[in-house]
C-alpha positions as a Markdown table, in Angstrom:
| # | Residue | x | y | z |
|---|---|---|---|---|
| 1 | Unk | 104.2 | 123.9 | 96.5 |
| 2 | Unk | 107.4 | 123.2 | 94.4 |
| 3 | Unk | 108.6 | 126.7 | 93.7 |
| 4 | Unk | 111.8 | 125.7 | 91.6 |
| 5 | Unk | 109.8 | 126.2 | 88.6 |
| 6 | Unk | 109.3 | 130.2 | 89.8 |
| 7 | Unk | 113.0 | 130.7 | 90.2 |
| 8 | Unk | 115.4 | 131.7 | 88.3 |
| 9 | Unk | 119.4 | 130.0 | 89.0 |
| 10 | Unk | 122.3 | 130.6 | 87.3 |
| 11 | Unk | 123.1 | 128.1 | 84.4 |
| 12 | Unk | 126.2 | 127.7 | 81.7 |
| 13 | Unk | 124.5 | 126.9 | 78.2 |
| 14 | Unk | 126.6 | 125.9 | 75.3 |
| 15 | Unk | 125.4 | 126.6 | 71.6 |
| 16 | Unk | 126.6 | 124.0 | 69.3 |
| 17 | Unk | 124.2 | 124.8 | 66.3 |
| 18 | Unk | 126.5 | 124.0 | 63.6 |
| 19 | Unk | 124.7 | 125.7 | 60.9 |
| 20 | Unk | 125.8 | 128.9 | 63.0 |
| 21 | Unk | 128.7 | 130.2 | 62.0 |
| 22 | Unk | 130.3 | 132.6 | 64.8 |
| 23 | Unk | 129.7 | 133.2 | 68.3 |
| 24 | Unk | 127.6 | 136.4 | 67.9 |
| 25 | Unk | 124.9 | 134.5 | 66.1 |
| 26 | Unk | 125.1 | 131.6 | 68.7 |
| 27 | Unk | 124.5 | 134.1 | 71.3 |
| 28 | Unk | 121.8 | 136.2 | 69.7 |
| 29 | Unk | 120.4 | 132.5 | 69.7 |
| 30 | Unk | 120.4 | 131.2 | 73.6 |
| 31 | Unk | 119.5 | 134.9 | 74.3 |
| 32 | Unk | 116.8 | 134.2 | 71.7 |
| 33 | Unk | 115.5 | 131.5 | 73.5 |
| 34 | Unk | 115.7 | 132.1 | 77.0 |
| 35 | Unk | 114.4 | 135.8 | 76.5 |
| 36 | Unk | 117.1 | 137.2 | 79.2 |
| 37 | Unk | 120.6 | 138.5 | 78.5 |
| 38 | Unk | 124.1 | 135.9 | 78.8 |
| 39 | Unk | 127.1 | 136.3 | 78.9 |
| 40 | Unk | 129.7 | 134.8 | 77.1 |
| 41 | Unk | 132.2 | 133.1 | 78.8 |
| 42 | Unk | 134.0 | 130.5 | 76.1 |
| 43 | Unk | 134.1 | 130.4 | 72.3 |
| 44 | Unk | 135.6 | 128.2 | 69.7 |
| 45 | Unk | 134.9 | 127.6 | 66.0 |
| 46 | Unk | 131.9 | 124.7 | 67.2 |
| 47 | Unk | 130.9 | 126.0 | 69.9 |
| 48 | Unk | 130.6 | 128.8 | 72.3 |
| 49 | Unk | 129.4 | 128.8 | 75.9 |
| 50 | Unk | 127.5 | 131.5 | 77.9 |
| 51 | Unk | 126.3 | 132.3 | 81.8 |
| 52 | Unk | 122.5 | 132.6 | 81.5 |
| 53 | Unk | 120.0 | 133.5 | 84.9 |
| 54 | Unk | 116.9 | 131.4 | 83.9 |
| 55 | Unk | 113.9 | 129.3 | 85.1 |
| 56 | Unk | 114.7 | 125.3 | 85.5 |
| 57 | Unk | 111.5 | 124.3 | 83.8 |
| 58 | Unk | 112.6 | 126.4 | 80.5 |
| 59 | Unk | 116.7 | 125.4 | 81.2 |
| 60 | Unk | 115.4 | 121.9 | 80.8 |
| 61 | Unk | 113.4 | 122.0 | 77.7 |
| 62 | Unk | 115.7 | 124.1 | 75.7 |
| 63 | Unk | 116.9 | 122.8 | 72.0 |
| 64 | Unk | 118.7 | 120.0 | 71.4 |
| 65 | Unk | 122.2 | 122.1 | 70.0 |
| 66 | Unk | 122.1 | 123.5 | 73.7 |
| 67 | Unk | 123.7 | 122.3 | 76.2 |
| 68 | Unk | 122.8 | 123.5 | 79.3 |
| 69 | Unk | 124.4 | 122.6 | 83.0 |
| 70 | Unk | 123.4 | 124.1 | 86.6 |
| 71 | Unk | 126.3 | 126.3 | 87.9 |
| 72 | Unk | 126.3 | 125.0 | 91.2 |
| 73 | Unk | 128.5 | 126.6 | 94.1 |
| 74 | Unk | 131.6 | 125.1 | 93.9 |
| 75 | Unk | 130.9 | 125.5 | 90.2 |
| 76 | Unk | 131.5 | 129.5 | 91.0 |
| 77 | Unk | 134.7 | 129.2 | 93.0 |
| 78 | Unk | 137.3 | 130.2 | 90.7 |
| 79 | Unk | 140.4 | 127.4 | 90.6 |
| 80 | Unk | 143.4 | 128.4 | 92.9 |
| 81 | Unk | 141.1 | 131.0 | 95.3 |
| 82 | Unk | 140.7 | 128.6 | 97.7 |
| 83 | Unk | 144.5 | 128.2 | 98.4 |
| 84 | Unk | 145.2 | 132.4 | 97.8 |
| 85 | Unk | 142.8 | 132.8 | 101.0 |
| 86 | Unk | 144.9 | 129.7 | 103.2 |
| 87 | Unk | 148.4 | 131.2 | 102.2 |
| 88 | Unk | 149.0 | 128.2 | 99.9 |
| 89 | Unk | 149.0 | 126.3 | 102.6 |
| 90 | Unk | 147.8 | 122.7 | 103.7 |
| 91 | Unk | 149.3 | 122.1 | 107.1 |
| 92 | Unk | 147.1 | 121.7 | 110.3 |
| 93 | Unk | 144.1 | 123.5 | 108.8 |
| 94 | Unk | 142.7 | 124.0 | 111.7 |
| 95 | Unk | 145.7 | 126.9 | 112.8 |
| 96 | Unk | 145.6 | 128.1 | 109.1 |
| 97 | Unk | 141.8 | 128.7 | 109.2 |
| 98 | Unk | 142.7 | 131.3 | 112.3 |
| 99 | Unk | 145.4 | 133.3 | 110.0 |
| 100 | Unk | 145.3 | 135.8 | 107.7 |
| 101 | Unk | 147.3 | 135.9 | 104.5 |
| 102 | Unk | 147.8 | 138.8 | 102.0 |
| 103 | Unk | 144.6 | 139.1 | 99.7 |
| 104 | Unk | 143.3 | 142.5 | 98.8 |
| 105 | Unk | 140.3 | 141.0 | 98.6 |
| 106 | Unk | 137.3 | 138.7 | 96.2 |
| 107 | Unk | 135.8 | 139.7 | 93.2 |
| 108 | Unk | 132.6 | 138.6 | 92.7 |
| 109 | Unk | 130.5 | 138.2 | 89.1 |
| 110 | Unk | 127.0 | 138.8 | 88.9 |
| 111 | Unk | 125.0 | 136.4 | 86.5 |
| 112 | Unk | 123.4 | 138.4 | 83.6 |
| 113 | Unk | 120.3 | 140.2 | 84.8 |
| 114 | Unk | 121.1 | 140.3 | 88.6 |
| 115 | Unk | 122.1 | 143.9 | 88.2 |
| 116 | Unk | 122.2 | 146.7 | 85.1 |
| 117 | Unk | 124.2 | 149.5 | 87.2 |
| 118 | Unk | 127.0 | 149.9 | 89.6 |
| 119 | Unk | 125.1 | 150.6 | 92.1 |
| 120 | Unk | 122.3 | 148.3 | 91.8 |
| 121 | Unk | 125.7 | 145.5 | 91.4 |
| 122 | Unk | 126.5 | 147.1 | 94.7 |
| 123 | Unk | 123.1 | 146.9 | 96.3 |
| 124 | Unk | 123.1 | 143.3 | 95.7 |
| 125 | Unk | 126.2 | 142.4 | 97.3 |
| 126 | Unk | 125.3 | 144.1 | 100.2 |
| 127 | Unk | 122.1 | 142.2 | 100.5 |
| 128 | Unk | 123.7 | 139.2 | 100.2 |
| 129 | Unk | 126.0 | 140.4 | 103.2 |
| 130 | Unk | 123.2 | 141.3 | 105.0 |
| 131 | Unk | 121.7 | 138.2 | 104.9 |
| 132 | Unk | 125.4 | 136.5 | 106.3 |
| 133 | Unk | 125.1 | 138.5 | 109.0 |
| 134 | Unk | 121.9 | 137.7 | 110.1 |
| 135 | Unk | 121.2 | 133.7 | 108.8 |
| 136 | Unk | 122.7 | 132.4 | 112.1 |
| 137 | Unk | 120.7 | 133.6 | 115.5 |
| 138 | Unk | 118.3 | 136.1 | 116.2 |
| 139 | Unk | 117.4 | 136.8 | 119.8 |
| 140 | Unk | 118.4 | 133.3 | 120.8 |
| 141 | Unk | 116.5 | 131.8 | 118.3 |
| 142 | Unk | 117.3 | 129.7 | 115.3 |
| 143 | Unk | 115.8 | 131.9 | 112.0 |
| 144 | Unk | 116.9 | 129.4 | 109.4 |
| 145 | Unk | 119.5 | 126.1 | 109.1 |
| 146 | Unk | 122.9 | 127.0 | 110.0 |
| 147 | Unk | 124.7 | 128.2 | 106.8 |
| 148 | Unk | 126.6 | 125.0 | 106.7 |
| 149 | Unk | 123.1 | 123.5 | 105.5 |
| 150 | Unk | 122.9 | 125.4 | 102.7 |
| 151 | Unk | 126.1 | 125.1 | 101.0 |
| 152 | Unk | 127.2 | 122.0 | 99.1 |
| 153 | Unk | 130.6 | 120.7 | 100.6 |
| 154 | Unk | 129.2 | 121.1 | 104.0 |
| 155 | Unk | 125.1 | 120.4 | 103.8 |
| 156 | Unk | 124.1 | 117.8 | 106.1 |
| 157 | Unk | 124.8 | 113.7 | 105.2 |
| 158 | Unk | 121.0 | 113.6 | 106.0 |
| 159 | Unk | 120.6 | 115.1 | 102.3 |
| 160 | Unk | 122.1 | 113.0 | 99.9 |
| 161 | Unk | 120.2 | 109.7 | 98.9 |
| 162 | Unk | 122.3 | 106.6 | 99.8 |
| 163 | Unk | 124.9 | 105.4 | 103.4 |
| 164 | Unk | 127.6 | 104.8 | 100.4 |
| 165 | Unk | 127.1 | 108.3 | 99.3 |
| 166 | Unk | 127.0 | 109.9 | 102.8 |
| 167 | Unk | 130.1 | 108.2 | 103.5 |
| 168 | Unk | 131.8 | 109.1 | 100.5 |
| 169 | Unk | 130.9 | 112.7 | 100.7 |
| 170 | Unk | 131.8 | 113.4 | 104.6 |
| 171 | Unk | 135.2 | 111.8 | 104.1 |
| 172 | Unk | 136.2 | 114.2 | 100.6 |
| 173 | Unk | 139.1 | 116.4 | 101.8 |
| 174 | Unk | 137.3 | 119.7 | 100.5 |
| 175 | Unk | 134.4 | 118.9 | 102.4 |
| 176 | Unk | 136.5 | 118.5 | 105.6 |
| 177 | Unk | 138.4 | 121.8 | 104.7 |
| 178 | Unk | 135.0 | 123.5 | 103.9 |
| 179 | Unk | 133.5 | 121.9 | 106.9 |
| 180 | Unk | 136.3 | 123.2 | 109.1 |
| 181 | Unk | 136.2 | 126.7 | 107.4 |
| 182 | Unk | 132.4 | 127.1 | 108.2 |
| 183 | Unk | 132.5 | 126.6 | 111.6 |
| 184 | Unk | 135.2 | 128.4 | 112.8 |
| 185 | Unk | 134.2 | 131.2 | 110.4 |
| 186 | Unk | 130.0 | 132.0 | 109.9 |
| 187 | Unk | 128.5 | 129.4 | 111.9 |
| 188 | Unk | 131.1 | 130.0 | 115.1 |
| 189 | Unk | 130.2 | 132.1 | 118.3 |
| 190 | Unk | 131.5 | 135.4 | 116.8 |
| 191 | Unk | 130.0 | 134.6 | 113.2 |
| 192 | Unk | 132.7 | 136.6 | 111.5 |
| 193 | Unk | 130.6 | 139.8 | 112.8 |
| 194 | Unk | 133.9 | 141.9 | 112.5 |
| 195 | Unk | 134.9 | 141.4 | 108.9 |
| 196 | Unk | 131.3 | 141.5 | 107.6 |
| 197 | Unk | 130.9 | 145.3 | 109.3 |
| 198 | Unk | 134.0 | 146.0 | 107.9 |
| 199 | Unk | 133.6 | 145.3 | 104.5 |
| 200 | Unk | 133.7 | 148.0 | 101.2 |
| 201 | Unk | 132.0 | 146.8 | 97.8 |
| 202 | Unk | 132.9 | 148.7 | 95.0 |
| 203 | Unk | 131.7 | 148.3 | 91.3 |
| 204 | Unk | 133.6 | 149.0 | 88.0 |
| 205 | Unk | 129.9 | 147.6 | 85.8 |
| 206 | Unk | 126.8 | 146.4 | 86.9 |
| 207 | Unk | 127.7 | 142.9 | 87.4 |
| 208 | Unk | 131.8 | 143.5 | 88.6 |
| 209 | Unk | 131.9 | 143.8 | 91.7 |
| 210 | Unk | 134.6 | 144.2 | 94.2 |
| 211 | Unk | 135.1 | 142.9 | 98.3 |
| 212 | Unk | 137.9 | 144.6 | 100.1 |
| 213 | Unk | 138.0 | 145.6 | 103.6 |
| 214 | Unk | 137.5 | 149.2 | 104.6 |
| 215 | Unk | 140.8 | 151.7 | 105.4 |
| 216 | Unk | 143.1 | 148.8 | 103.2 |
| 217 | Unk | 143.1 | 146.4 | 106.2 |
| 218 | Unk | 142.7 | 142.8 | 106.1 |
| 219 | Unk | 139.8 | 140.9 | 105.3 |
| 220 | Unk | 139.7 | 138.8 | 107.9 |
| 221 | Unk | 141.1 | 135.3 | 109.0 |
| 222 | Unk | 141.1 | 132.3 | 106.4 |
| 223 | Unk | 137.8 | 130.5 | 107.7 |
| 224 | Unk | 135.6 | 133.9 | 107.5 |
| 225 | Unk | 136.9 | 134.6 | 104.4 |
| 226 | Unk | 136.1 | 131.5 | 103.1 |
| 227 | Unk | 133.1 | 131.7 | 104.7 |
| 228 | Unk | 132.4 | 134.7 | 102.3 |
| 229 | Unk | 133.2 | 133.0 | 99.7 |
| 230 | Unk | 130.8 | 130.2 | 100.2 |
| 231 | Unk | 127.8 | 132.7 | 101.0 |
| 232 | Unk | 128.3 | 134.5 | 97.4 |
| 233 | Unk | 128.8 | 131.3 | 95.5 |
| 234 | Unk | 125.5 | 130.2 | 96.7 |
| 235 | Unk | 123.9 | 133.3 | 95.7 |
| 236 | Unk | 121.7 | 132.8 | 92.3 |
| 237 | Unk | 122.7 | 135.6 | 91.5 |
| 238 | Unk | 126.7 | 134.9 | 91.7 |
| 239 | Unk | 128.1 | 133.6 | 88.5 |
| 240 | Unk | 131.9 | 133.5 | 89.8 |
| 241 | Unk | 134.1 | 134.2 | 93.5 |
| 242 | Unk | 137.4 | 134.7 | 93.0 |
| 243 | Unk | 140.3 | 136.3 | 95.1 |
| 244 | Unk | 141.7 | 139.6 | 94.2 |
| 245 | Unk | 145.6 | 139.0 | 95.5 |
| 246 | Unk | 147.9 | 141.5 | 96.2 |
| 247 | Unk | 150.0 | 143.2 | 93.8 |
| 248 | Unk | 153.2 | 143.9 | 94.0 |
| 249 | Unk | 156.7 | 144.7 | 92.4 |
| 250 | Unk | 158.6 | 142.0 | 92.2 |
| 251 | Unk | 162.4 | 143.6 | 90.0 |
| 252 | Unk | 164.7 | 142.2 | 92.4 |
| 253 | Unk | 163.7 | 139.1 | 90.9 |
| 254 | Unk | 163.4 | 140.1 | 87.2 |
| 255 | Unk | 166.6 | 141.6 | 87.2 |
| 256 | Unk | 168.9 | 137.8 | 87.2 |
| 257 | Unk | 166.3 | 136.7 | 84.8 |
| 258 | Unk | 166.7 | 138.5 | 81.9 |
| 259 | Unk | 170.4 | 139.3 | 82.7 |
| 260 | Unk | 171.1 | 135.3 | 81.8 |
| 261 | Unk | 168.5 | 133.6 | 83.8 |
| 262 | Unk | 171.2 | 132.8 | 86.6 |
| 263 | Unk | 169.8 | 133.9 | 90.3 |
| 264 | Unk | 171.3 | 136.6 | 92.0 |
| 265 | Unk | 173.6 | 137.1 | 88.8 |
| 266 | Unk | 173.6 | 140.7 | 87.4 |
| 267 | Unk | 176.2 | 140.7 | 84.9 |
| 268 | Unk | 174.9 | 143.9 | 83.0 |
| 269 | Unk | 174.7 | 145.8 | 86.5 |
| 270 | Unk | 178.0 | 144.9 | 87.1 |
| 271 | Unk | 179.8 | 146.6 | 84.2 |
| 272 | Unk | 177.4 | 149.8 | 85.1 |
| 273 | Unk | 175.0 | 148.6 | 82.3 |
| 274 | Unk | 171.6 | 149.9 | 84.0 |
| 275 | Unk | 169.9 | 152.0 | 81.4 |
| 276 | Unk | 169.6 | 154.9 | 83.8 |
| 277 | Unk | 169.1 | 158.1 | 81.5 |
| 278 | Unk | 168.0 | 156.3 | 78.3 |
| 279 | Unk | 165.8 | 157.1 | 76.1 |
| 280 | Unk | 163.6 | 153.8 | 74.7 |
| 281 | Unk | 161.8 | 153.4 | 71.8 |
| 282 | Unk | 159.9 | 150.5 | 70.8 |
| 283 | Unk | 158.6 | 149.7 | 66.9 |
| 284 | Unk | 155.9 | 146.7 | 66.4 |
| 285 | Unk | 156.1 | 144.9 | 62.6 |
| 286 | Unk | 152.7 | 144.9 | 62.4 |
| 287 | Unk | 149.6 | 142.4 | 63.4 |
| 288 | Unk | 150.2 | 138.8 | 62.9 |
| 289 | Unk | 146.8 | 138.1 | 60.8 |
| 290 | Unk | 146.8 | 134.5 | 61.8 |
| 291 | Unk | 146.9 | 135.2 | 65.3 |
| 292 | Unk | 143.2 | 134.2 | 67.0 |
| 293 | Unk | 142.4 | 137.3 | 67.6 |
| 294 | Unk | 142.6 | 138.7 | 64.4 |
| 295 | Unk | 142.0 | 136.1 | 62.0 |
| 296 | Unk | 139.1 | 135.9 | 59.0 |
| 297 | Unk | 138.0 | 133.0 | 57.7 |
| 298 | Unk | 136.5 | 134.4 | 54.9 |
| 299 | Unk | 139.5 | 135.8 | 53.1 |
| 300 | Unk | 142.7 | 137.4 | 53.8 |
| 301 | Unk | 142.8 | 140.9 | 55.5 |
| 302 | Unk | 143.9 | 143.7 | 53.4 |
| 303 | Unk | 147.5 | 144.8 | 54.7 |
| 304 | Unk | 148.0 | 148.0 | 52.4 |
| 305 | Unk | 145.9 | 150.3 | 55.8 |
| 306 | Unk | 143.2 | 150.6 | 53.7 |
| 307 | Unk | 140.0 | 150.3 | 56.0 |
| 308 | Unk | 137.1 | 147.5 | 55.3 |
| 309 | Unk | 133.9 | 148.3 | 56.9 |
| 310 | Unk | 132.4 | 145.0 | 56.0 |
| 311 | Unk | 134.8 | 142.8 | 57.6 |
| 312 | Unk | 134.4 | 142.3 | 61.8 |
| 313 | Unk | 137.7 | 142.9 | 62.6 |
């Protein structure tokens, strides 16, 4: 039985009705339609673009001024994550894939309708977890395809349609790297078992939800993080994986740049010019009304702070 048509996968659906005027309407619209919540995600005068859970048979017959694409995995995987959890680094994966970098952590997006609450957000993740930690073997026996089987950059050749294909897709760099990642992270002897007991997920709304490890520690080393990553991204119910990097302070290096931009240069410290003991006050001119954010198409905003109920912003 072909189930597809039963379940629901995460899709981005752009509104281009043009006799819609603003992005509210547009999404009252694809909500409208698909009959579940979205979220919006892109908006411009023509167009504006949304993350929507819904059934493929109703994602493919919906109107004409939609444009609607699968989100598949690497879809999910925020840009630059990928090099945040290998240290920015592209030498001998292989030894990088065993290190850890600083990363606090991933922060993971639930589609629209996965989750309402924190703690059903929460709930999810850790089922999602659950099932990483138990996909591979179970008393010596295989329960399901390795994980590698069910993610895109590392499926098996035996899945795509044509030799030229196969060969194409083996030999991409990012499907060596994910290849490489996968089994020396989830699919390896030790299947990661020590970062995915040690893992706290937090919420701050239903669908934003945090990864860290427990006790501030590290995550883990690059392939099982990476390996995380993969197993939310092909979650239906992940929108979008990225990294949560560490913050820090970084004045040492602020200091030469606004002092005249020359490094190591500190020509206001040197005359004792440090601001130490000062009082600072800072005045704003007022909102620039042509800015974005702020401006109205359908007349200019009122700047004597009088208050207009009947315009949006």
């Amino acid at each position: 039985m072909d189930t597809s048509k039963f379940s629901e996968f995460p899709y981005i659906v752009c509104n281009t009705n043009a006799t819609v005027t603003n992005g509210f309407e547009r999404k009252a619209d694809v909500q409208s339609y698909f009959n579940l919540p979205a979220r919006d995600i892109y908006n411009r005068d023509d167009m504006t673009c949304f993350f929507v859970k819904s059934f493929a048979s109703l994602a493919s017959e919906a109107p004409s001024t939609f444009i609607v694409h699968p989100l598949t995995p690497s879809m999910k995987i925020q840009k630059g994550s990928i090099d945040t959890v290998m240290g920015n680094n592209s030498n001998n994966i292989t030894e990088i894939l065993e290190q850890t970098f600083d990363q606090y952590g991933l922060q993971v997006m639930l589609c629209p309708g996965a989750a309402s609450t924190k703690s059903e957000g929460i709930e999810r993740i850790n089922s999602i977890i659950e099932g990483l930690k138990q996909h591979n073997m179970d008393g010596g026996v295989r329960r399901a395809l390795k994980f590698s089987d069910n993610f895109f950059w590392t499926r098996s050749s035996a899945t795509l349609a044509a030799d030229e294909h196969r060969h194409i897709f083996s030999s991409h760099s990012r499907s060596l790297l994910w290849s490489s990642a996968i089994s020396q992270g989830i699919d390896s002897q030790h299947r990661c078992s020590s970062m995915l007991n040690n893992l706290l997920v937090t919420a701050s709304s239903g669908l934003d939800v945090a990864v860290t490890a427990k006790n501030g520690e590290d995550l883990g080393s690059s392939a099982c993080q990476l390996s995380l990553v993969a197993g939310f991204a092909s979650s239906p119910d992940v929108c979008v994986v990225t990294t949560i990097p560490v913050v820090e302070s970084r004045n040492v290096e602020s200091q030469w740049i606004i002092q005249g931009g020359i490094k190591d240069n500190l020509p206001l410290f040197d005359v004792g010019l440090t601001g130490r003991g000062q009082i600072v006050a800072v005045s704003d001119t007022g909102l620039d009304t042509d800015n974005c954010y702020f401006w109205d198409k359908s007349g200019d905003v009122s700047k004597d702070g009088s208050i207009d109920l009947t315009r949006r912003k």
